[in-house]
DOPALUM-763915 format. One record per residue (C-alpha): residue in three letters; residue number from 1; x, y negated, z. Coordinates in pm, 1 decimal. Layout:
+--------+-----+----------+----------+----------+
| residu | num |       c1 |       c2 |       c3 |
+--------+-----+----------+----------+----------+
|    ALA | NUM |        X |        Y |        Z |
...
+--------+-----+----------+----------+----------+
This chain:
+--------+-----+----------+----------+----------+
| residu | num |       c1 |       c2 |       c3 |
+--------+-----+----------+----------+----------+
|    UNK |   1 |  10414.9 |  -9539.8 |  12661.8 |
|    UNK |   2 |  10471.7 |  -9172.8 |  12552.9 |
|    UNK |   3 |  10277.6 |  -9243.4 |  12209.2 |
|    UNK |   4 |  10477.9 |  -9607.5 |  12144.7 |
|    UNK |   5 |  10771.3 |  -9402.1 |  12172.7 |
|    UNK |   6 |  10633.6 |  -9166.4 |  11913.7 |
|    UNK |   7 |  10507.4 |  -9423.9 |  11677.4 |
|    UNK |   8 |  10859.5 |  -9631.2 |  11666.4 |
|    UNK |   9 |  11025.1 |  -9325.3 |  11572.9 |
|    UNK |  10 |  10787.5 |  -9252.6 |  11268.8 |
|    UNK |  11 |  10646.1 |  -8922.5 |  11430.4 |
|    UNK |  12 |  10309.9 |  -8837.2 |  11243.6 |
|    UNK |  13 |  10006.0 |  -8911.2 |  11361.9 |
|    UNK |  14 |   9848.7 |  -8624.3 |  11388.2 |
|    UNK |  15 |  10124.7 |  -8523.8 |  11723.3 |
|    UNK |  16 |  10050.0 |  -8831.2 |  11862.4 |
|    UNK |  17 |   9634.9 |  -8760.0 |  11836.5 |
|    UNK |  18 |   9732.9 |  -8487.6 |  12030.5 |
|    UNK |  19 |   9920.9 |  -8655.3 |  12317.1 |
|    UNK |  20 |   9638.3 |  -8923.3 |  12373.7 |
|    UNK |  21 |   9500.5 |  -8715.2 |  12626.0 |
|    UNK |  22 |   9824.3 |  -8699.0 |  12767.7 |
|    UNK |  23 |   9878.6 |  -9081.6 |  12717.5 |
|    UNK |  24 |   9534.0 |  -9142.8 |  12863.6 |
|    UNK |  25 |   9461.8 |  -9258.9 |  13252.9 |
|    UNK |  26 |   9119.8 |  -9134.9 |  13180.3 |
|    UNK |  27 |   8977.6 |  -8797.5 |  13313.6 |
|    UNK |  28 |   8686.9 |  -8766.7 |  13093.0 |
|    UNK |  29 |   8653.5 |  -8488.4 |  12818.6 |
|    UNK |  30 |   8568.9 |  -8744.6 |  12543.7 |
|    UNK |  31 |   8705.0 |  -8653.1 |  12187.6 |
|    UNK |  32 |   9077.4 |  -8694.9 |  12188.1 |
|    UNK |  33 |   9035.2 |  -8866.6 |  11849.2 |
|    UNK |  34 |   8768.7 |  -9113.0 |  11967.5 |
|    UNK |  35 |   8983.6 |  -9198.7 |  12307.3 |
|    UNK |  36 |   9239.1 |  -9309.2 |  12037.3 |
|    UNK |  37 |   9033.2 |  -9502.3 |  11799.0 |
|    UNK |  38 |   8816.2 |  -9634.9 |  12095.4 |
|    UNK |  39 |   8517.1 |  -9602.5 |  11903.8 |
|    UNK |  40 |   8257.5 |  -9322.1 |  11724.7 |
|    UNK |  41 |   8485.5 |  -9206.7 |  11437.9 |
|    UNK |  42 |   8392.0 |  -8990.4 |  11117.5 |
|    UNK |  43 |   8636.1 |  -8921.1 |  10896.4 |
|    UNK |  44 |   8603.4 |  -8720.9 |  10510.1 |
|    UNK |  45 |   8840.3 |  -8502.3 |  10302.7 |
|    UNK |  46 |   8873.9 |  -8217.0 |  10109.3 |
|    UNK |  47 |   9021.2 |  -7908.8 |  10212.2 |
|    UNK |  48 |   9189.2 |  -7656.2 |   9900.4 |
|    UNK |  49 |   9053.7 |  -7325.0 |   9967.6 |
|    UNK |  50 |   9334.0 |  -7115.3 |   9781.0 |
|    UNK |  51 |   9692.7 |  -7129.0 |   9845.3 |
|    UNK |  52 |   9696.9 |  -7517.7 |   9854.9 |
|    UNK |  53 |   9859.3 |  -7574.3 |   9496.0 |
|    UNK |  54 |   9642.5 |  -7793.6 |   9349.1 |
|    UNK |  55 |   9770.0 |  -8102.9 |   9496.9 |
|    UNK |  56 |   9586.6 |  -8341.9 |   9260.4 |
|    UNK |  57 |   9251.9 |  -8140.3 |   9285.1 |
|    UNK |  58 |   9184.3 |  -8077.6 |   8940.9 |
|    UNK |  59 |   9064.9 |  -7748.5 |   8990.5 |
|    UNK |  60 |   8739.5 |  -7589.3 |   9140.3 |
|    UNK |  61 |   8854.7 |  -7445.7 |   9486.9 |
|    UNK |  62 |   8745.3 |  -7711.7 |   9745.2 |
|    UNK |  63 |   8574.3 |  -7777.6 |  10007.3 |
|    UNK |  64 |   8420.9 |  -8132.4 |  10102.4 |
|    UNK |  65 |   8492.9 |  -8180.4 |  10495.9 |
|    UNK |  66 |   8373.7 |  -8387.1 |  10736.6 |
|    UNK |  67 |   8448.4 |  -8438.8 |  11125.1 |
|    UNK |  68 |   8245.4 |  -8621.0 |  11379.6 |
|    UNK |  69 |   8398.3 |  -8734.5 |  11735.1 |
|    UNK |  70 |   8011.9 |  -8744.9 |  11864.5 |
|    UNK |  71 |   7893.0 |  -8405.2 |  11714.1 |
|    UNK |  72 |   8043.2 |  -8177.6 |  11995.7 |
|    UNK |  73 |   8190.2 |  -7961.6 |  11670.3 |
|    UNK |  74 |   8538.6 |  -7974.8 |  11504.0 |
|    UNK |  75 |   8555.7 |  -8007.1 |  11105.3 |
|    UNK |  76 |   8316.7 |  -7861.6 |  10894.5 |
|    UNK |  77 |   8191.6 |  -7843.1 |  10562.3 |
|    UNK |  78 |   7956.8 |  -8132.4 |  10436.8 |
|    UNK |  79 |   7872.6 |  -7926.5 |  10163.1 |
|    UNK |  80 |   7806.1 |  -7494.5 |  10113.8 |
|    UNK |  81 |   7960.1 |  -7510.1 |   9783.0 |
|    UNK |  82 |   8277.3 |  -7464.9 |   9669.3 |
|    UNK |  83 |   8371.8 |  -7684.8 |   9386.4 |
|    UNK |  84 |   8579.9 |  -7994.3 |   9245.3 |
|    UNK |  85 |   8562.2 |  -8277.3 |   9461.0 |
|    UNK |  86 |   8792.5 |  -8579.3 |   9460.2 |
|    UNK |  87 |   8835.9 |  -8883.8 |   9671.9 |
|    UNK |  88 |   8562.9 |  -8881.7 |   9905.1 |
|    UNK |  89 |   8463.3 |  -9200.8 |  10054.5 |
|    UNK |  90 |   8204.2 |  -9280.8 |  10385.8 |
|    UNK |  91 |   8022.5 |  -9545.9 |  10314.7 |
|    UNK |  92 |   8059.6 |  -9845.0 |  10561.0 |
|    UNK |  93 |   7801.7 |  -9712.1 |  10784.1 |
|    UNK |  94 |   7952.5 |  -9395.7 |  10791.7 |
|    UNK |  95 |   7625.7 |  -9199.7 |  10707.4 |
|    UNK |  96 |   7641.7 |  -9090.1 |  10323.4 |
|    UNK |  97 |   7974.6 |  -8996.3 |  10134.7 |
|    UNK |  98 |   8028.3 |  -9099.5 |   9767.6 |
|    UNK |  99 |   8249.3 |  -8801.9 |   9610.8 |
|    UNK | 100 |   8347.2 |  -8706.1 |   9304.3 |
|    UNK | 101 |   8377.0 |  -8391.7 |   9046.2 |
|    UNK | 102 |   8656.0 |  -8493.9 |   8803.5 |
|    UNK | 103 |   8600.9 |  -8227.2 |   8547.0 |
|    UNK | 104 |   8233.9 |  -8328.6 |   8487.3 |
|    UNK | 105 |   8300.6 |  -8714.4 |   8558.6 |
|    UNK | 106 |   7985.9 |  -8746.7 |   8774.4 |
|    UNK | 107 |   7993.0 |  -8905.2 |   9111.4 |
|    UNK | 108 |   7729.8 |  -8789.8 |   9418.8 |
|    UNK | 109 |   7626.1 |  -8950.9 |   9758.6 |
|    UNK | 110 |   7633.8 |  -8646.4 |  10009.9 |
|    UNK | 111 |   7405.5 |  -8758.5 |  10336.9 |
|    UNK | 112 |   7703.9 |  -8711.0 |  10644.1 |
|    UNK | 113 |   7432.5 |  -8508.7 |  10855.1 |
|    UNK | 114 |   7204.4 |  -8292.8 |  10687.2 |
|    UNK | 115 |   7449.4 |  -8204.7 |  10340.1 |
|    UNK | 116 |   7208.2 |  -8331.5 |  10084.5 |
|    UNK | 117 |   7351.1 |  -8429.6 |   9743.7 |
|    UNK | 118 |   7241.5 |  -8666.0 |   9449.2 |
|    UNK | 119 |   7403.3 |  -8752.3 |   9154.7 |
|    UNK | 120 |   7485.7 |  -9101.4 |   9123.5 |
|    UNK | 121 |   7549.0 |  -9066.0 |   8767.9 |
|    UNK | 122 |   7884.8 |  -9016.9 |   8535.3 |
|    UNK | 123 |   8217.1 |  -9167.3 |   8645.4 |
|    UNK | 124 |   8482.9 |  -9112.1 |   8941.1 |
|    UNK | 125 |   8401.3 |  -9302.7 |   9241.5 |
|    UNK | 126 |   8770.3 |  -9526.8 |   9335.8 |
|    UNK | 127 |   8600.9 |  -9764.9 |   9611.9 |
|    UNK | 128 |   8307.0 |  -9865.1 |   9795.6 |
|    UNK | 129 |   8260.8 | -10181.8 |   9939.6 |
|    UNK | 130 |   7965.2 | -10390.2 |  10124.1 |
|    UNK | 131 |   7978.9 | -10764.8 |  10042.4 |
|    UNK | 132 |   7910.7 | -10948.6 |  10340.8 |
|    UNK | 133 |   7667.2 | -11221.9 |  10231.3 |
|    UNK | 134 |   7404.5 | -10983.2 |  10079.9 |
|    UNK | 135 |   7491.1 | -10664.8 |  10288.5 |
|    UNK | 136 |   7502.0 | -10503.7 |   9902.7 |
|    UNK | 137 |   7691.7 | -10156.9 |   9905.0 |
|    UNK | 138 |   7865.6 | -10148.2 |   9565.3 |
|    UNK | 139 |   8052.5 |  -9852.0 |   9440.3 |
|    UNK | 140 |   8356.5 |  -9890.3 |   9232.5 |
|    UNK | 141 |   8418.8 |  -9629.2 |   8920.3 |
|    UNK | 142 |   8620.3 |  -9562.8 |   8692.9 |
|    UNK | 143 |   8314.7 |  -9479.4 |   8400.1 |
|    UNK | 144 |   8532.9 |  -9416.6 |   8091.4 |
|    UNK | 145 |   8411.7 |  -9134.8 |   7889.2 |
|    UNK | 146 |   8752.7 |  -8938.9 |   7797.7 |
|    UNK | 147 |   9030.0 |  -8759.5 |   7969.2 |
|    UNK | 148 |   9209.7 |  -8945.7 |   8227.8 |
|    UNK | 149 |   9578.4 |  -9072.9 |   8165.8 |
|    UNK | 150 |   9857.4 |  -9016.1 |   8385.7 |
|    UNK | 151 |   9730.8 |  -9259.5 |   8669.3 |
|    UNK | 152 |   9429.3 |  -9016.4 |   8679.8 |
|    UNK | 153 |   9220.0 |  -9322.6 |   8531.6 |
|    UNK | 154 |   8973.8 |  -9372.0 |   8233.3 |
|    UNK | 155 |   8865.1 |  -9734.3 |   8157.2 |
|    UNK | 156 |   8630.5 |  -9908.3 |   8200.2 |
|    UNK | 157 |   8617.3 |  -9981.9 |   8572.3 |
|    UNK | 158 |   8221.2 | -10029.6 |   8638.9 |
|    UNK | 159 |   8030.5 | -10155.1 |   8975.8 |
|    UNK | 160 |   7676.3 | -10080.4 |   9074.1 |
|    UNK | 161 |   7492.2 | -10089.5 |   9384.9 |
|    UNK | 162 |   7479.8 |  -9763.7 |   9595.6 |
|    UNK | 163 |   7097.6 |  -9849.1 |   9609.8 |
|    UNK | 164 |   7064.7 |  -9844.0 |   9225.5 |
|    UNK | 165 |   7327.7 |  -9637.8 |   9032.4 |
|    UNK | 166 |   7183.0 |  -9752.8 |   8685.2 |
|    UNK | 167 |   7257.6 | -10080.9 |   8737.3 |
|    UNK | 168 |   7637.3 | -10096.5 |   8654.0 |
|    UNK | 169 |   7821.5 | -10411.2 |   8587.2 |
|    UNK | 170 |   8159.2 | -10425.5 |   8398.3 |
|    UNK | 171 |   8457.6 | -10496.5 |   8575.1 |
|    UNK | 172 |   8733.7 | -10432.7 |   8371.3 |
|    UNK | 173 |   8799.5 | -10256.1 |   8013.4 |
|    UNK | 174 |   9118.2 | -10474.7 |   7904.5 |
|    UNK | 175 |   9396.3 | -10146.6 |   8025.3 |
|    UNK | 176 |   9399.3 |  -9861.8 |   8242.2 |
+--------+-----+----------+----------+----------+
């Protein structure tokens, strides 16, 4: 009832993750963040390695993060490097990332577990999505070839599937 409380009252999230335990009946030392999800949980980010001032991640100072309620760790780092990463995205069965590096415009898939990364050629990754008739992955980009406008988009807005990253489809080229 504790967390309800919290949640009317527009108290972040991240407090109430920490008084699930609290909140909780349960005497088991599962992850606090899986006892509130009720399920395995992964989550991606990236993590600003400075002083935190590059809000929109334009620069080359991050970190690509991941955290895993079944690993027994906390956060780490997906990757070793340090570079520019933007929008990272776990695909639906939360074992590969797609992320992207917005001053080269080239998109990777970054395997969850064991950090490996391949280039899934130029654009910036905005949305991955399985269709549920064919079980096709399909990854969303923007693919345009010049500086991005204000909305941090290029045009044209391209699809391919995660399985074959040459075979992009036109979605959209009319505006930004």
């Amino acid at each position: 009832h504790l967390c309800m409380h919290f949640f009317r009252n527009k108290v972040s999230l991240f407090i109430c993750l920490l008084l699930v335990t609290a909140c909780s009946d349960s005497a088991t030392s599962a992850d606090p963040v899986e006892l509130f999800t009720g399920a395995h949980t992964r989550a991606v980010w990236i993590q600003e390695q400075g002083a935190g001032g590059d809000t929109f991640a334009f620069g080359r100072n991050f970190k690509l993060m991941g955290y895993d309620s079944r690993d027994g760790g906390k956060e780490r780092p997906l990757l070793a490097e340090t570079g520019n990463f933007y929008k990272p995205i776990l695909t639906p069965d939360g074992k590969k990332v797609v992320v992207s590096n917005r001053l080269r415009h080239e998109m990777y898939l970054v395997d969850f577990q064991q950090g490996k990364k391949k280039s899934l050629g130029q654009g910036v990754a905005v949305d991955v999505w399985q269709d549920p008739a064919s079980g096709t992955i399909w990854v969303y980009a923007l693919a345009g070839e010049g500086s991005e406008n204000k909305y941090f988009s290029t045009q044209p807005l391209v699809r391919f599937p995660l399985k074959k990253p040459k075979k992009r489809e036109l979605v959209w080229n009319k505006t930004h």
